[in-house]
C-alpha positions as CSV (number, residue, x, y, z in Angstrom):
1,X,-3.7,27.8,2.3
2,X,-0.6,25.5,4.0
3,X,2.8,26.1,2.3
4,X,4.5,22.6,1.9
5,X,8.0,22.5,1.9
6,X,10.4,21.0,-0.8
7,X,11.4,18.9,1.6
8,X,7.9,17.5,2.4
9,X,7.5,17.8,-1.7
10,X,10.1,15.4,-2.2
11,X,9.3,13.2,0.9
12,X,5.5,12.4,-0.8
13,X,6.9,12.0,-4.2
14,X,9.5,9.5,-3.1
15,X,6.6,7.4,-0.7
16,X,4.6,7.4,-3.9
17,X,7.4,5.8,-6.2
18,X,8.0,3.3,-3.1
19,X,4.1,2.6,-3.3
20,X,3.9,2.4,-7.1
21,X,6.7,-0.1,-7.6
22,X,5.5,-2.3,-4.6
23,X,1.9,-2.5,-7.0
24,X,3.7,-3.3,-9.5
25,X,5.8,-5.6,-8.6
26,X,3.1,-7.6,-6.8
27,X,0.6,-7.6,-9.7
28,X,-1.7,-5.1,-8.2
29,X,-1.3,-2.2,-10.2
30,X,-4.3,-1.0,-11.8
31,X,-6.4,-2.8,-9.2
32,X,-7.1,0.3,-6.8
33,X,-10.8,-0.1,-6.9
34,X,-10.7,-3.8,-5.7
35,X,-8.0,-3.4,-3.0
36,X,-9.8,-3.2,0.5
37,X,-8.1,-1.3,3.1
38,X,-7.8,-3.5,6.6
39,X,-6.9,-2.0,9.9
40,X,-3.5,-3.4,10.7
41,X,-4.6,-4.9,13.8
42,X,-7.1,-7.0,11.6
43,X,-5.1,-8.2,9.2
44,X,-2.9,-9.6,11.9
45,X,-5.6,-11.6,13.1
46,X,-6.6,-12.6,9.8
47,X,-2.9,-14.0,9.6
48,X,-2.9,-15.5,13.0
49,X,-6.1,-17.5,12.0
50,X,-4.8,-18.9,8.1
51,X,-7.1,-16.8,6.7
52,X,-4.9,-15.0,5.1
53,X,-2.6,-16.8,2.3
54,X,-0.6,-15.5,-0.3
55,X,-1.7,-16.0,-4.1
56,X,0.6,-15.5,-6.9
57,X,-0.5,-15.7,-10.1
């Protein structure tokens, strides 16, 4: 079993209030199981194309 550090403790709980707000306060929260992950590579040439447009609701 891996020992994690405080340190590391307090890193993930820190990146995980960071990721929880951003949800939030984009209107995604709650929407995990719709959310498709995209290579970043992709979604750069998604953006490059058009294909990719914001939508706020």
């Amino acid at each position: 079993m891996a020992l994690i550090s405080l340190r590391q403790l307090l890193d993930y709980a820190a990146a995980k209030k960071v990721v929880r707000d951003l949800f939030e306060s984009f209107g995604c929260a709650g929407k995990a199981a719709v959310i498709r992950p995209l290579h970043l590579d992709k979604m750069a040439e998604l953006y490059v194309k058009g294909s990719l447009r914001a939508q706020v609701h």
